[in-house]
PDB file as gemmi writes it, atoms N, CA and C in Angstrom:
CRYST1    1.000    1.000    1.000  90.00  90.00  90.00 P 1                      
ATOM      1  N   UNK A   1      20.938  -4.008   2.530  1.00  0.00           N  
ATOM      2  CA  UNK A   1      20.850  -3.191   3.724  1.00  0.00           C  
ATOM      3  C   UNK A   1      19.774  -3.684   4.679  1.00  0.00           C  
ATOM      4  N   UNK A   2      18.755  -4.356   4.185  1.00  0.00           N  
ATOM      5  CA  UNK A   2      18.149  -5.001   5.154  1.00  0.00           C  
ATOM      6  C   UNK A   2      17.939  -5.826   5.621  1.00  0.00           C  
ATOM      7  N   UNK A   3      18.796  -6.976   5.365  1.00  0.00           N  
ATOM      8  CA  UNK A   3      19.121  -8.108   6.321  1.00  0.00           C  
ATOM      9  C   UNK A   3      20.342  -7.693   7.143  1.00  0.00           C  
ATOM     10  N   UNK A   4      20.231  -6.673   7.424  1.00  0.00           N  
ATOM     11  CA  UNK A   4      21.042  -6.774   9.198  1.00  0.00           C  
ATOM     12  C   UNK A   4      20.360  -7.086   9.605  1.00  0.00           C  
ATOM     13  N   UNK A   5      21.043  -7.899  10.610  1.00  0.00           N  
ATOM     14  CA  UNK A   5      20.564  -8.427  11.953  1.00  0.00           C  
ATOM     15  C   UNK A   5      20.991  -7.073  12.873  1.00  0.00           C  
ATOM     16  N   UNK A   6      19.651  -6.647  13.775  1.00  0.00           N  
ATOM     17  CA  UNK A   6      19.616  -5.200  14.729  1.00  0.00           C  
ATOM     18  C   UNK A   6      20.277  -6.049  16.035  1.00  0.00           C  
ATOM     19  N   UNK A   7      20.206  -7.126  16.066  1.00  0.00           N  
ATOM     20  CA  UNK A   7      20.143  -7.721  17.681  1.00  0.00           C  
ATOM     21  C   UNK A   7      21.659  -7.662  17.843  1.00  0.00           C  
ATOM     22  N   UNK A   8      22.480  -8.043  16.468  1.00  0.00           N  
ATOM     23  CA  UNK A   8      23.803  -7.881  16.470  1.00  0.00           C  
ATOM     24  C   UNK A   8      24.551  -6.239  15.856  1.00  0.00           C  
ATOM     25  N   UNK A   9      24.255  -5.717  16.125  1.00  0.00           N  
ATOM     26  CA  UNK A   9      24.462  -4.011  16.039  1.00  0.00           C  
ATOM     27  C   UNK A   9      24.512  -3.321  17.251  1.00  0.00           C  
ATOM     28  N   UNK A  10      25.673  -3.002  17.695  1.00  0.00           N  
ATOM     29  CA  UNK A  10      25.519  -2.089  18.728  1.00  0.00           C  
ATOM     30  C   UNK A  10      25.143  -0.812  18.428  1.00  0.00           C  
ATOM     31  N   UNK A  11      23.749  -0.311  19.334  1.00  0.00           N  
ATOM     32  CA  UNK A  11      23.476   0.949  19.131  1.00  0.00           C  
ATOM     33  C   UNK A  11      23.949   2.219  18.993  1.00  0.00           C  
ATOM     34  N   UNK A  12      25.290   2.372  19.369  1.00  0.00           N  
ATOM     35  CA  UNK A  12      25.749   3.111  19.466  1.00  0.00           C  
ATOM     36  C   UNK A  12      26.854   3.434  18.069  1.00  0.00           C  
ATOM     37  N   UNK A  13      27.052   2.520  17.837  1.00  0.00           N  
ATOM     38  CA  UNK A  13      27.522   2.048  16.428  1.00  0.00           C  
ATOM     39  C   UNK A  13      26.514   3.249  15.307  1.00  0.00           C  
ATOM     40  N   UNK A  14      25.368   2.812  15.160  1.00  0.00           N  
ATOM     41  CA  UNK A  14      24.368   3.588  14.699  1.00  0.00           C  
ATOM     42  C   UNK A  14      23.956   4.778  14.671  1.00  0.00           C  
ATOM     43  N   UNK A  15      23.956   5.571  13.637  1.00  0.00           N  
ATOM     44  CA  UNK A  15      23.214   6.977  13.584  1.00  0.00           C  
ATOM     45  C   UNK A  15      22.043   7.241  14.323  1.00  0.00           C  
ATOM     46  N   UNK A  16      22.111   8.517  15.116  1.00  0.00           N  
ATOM     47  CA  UNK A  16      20.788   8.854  16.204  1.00  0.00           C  
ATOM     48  C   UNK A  16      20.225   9.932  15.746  1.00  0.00           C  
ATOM     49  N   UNK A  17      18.407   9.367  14.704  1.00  0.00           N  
ATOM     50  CA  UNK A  17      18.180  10.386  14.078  1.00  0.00           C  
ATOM     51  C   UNK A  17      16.890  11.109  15.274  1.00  0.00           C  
ATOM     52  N   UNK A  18      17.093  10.711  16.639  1.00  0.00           N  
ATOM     53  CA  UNK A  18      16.302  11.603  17.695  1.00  0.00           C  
ATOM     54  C   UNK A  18      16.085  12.933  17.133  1.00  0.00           C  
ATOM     55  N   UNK A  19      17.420  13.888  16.804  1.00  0.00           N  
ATOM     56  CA  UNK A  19      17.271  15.123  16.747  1.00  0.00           C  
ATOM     57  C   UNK A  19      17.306  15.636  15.680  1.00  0.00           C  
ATOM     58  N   UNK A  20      17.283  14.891  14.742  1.00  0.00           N  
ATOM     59  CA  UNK A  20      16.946  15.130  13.306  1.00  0.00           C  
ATOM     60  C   UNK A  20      15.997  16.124  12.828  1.00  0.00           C  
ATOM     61  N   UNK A  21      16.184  17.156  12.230  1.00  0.00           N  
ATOM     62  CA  UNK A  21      15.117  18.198  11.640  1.00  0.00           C  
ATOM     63  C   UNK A  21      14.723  17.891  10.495  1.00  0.00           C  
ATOM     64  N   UNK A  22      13.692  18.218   9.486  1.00  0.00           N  
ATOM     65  CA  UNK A  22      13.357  18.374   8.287  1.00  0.00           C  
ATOM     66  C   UNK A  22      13.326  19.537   7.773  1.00  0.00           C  
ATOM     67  N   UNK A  23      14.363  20.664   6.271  1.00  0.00           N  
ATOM     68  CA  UNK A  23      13.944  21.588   5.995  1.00  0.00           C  
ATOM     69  C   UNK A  23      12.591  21.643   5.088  1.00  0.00           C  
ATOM     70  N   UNK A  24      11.901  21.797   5.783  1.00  0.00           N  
ATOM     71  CA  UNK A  24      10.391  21.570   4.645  1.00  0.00           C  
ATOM     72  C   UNK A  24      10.821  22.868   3.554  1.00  0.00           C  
ATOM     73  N   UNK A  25      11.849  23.643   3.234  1.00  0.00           N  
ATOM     74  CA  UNK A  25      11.928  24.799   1.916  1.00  0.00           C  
ATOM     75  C   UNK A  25      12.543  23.662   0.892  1.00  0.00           C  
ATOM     76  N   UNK A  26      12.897  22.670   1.428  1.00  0.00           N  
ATOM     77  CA  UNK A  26      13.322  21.811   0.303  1.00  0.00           C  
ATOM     78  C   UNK A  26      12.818  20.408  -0.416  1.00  0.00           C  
ATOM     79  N   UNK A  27      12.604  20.227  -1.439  1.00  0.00           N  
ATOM     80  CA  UNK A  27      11.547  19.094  -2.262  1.00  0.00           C  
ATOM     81  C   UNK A  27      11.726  17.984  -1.466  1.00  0.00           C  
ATOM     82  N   UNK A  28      10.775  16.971  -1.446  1.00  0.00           N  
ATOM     83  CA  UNK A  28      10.864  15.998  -0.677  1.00  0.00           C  
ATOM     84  C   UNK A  28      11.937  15.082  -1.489  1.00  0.00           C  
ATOM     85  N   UNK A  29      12.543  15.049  -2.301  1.00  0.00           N  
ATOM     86  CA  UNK A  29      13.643  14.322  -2.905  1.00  0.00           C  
ATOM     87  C   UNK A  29      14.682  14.652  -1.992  1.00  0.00           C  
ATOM     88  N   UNK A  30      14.850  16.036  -2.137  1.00  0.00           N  
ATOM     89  CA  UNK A  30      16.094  16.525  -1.368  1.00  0.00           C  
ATOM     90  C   UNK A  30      16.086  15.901   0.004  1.00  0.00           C  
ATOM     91  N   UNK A  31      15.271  16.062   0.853  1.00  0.00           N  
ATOM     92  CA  UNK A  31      14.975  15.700   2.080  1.00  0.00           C  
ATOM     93  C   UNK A  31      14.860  14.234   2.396  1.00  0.00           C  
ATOM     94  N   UNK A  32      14.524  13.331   1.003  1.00  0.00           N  
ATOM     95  CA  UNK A  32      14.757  12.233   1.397  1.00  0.00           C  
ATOM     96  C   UNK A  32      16.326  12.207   1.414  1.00  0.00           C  
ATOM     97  N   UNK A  33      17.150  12.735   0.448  1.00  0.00           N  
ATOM     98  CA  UNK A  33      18.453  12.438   0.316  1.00  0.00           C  
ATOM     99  C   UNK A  33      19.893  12.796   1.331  1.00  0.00           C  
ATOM    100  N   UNK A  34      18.875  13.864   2.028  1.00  0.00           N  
ATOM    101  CA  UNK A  34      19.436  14.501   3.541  1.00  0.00           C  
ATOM    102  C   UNK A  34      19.310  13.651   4.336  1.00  0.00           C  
ATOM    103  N   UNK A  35      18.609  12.914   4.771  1.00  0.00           N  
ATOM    104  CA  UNK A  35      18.567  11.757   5.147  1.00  0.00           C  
ATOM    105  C   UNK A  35      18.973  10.911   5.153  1.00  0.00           C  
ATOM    106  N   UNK A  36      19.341   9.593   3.630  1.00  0.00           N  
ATOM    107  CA  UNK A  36      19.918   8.896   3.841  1.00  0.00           C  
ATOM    108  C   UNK A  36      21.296   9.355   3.628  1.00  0.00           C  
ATOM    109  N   UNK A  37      22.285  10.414   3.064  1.00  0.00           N  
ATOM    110  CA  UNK A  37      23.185  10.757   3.574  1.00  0.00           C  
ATOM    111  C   UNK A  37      23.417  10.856   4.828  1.00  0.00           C  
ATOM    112  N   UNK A  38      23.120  11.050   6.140  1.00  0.00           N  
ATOM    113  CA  UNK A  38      23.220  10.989   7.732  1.00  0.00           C  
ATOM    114  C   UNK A  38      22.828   9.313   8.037  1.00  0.00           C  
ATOM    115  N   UNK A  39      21.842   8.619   7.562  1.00  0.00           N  
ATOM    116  CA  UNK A  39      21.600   7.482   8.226  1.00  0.00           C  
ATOM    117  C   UNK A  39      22.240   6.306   7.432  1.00  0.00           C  
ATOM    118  N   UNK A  40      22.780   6.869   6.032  1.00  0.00           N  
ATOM    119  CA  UNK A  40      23.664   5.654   5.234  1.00  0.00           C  
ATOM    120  C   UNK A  40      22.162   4.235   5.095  1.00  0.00           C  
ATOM    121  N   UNK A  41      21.982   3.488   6.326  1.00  0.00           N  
ATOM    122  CA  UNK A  41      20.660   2.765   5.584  1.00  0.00           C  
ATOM    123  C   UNK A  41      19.656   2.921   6.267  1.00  0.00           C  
ATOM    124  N   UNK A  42      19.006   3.253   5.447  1.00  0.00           N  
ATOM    125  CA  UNK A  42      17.423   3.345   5.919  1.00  0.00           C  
ATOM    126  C   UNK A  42      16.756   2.584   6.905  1.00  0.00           C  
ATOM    127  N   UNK A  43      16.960   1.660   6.598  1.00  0.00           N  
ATOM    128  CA  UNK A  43      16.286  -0.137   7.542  1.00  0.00           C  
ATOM    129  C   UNK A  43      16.945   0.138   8.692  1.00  0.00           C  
ATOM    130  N   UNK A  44      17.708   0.902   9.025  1.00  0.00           N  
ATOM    131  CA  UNK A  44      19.237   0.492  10.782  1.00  0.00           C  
ATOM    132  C   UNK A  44      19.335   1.547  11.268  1.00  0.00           C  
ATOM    133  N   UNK A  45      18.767   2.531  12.570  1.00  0.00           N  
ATOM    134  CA  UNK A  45      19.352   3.369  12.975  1.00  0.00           C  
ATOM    135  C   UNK A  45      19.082   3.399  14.443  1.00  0.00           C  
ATOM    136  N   UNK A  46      19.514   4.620  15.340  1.00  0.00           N  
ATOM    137  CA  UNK A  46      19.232   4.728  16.248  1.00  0.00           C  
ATOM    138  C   UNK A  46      18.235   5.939  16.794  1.00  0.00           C  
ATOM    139  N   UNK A  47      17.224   5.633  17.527  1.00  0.00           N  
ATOM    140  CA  UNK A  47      17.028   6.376  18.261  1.00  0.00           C  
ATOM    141  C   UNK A  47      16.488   6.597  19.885  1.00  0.00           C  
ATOM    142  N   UNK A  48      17.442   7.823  20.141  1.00  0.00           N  
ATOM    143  CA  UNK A  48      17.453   7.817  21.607  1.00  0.00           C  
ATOM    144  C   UNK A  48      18.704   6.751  22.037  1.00  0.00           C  
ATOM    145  N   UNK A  49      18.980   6.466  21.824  1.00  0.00           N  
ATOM    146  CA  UNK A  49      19.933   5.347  22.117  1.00  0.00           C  
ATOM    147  C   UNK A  49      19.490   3.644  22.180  1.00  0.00           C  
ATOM    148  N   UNK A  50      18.334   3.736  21.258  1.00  0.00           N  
ATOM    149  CA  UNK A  50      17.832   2.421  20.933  1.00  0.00           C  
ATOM    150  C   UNK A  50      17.778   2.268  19.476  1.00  0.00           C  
ATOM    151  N   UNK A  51      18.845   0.772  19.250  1.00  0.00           N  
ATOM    152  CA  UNK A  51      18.562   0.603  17.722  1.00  0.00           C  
ATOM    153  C   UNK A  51      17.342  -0.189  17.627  1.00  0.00           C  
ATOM    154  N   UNK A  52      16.780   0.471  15.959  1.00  0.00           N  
ATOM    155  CA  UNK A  52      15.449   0.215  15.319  1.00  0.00           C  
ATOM    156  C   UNK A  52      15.783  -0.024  14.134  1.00  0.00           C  
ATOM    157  N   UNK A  53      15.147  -1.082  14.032  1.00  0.00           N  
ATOM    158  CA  UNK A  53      15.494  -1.705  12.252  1.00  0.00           C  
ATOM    159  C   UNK A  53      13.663  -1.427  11.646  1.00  0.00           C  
ATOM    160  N   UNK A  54      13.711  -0.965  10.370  1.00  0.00           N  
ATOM    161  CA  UNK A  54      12.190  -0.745   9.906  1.00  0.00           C  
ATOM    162  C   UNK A  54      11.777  -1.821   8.771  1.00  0.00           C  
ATOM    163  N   UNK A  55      10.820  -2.700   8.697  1.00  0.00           N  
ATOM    164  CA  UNK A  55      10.356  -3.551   8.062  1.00  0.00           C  
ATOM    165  C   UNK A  55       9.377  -3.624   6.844  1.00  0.00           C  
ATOM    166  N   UNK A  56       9.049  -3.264   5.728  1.00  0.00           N  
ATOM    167  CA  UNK A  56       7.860  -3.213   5.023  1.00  0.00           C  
ATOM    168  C   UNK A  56       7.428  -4.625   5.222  1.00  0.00           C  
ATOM    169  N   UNK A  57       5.930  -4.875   4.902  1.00  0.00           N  
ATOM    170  CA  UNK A  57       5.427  -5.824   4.261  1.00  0.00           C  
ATOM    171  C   UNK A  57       4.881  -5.129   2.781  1.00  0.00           C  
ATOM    172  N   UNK A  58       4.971  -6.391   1.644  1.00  0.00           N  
ATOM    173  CA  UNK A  58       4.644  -5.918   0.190  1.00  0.00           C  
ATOM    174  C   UNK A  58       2.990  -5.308   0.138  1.00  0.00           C  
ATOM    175  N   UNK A  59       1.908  -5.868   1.107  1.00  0.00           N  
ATOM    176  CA  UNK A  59       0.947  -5.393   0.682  1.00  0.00           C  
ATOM    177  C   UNK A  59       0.615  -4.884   1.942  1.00  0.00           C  
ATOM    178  N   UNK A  60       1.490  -3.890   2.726  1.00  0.00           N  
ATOM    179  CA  UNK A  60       0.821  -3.252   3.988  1.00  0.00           C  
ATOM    180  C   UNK A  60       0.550  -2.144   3.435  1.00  0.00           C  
ATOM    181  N   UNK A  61       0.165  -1.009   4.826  1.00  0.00           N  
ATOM    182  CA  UNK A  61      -0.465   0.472   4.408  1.00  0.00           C  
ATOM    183  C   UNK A  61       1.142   0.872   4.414  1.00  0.00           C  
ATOM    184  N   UNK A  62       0.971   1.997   3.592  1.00  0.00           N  
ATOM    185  CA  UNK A  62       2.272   3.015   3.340  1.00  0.00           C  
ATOM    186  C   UNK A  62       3.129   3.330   5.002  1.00  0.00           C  
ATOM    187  N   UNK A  63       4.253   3.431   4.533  1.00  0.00           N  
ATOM    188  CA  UNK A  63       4.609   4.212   5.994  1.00  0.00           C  
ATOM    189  C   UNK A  63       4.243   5.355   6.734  1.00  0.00           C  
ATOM    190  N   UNK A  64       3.503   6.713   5.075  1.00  0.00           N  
ATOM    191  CA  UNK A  64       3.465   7.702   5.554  1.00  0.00           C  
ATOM    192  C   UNK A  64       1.918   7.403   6.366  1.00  0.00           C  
ATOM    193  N   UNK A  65       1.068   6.651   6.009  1.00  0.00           N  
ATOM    194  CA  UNK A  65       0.180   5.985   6.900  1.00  0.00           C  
ATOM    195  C   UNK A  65       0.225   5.695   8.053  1.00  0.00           C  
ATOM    196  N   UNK A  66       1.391   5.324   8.312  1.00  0.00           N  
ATOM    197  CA  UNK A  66       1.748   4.476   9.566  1.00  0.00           C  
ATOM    198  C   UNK A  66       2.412   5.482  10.489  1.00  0.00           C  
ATOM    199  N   UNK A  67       3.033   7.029   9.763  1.00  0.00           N  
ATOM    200  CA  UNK A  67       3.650   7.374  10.571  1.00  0.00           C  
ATOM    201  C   UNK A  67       2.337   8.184  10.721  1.00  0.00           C  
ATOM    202  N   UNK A  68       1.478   8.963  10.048  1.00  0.00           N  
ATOM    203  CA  UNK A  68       0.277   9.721  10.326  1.00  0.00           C  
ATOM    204  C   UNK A  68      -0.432   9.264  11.778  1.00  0.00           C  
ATOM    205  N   UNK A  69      -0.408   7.675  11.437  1.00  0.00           N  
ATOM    206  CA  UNK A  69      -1.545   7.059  12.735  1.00  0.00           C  
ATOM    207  C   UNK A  69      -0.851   7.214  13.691  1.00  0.00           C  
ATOM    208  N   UNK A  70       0.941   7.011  14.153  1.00  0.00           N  
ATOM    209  CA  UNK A  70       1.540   7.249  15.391  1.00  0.00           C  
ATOM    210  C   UNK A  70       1.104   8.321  15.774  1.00  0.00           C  
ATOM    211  N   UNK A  71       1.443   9.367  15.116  1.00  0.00           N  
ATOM    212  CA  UNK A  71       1.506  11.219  15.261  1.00  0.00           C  
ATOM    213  C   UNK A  71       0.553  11.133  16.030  1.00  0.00           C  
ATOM    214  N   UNK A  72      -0.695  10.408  15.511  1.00  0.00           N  
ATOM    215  CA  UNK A  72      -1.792  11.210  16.006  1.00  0.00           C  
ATOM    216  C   UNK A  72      -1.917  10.313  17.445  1.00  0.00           C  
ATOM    217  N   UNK A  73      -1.855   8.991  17.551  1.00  0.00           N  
ATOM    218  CA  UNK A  73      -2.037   8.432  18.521  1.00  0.00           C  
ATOM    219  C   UNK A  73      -1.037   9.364  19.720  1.00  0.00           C  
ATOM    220  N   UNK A  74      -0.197   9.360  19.611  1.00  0.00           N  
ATOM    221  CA  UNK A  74       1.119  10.294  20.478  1.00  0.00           C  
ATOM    222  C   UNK A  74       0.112  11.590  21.038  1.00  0.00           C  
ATOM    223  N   UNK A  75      -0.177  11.991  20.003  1.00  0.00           N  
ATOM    224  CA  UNK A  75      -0.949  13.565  20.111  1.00  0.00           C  
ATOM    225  C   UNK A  75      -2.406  13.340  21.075  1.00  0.00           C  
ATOM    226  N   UNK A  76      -2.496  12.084  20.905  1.00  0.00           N  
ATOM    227  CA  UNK A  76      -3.741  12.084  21.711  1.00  0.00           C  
ATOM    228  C   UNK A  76      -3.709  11.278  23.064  1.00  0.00           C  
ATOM    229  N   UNK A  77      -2.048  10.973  23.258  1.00  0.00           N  
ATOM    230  CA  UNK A  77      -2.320  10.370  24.498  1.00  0.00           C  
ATOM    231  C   UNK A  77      -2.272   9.074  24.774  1.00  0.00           C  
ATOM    232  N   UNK A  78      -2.319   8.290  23.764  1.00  0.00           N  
ATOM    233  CA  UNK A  78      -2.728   6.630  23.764  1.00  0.00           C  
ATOM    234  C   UNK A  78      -1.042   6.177  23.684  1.00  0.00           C  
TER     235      UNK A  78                                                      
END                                                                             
């Protein structure tokens, strides 16, 4: 699933998880699995009408790291 190539994917092709909710009453298993049921692969989706492919490196910071530092950067303006 993650060697698609995004450049050859039409976006629209792709799931748009823009409006995506989370039920936080349910375990984060569940919620991961709500998930990739709607986005099928993790690495390929759309949002807003722009496809985004997501990348690990083996020894980077976690994602939930990565998504913490956006949040907050967003929240503050930068």
């Amino acid at each position: 699933m993650r060697s698609v190539d995004i450049g050859a994917v039409a976006a629209e092709s792709l799931p748009d998880v823009s409006g995506m909710t989370f039920d936080n009453a349910l375990s984060r298993k569940e919620r991961i699995s709500q998930f990739l049921q709607t986005v099928k692969n993790p690495y390929c989706f759309c949002i807003g009408g722009v496809g985004v492919k997501i990348e690990f490196a083996e020894s980077g910071p976690s994602l939930q790291d990565k998504l913490t530092d956006f949040l907050l950067r967003q929240r503050s303006g930068l």
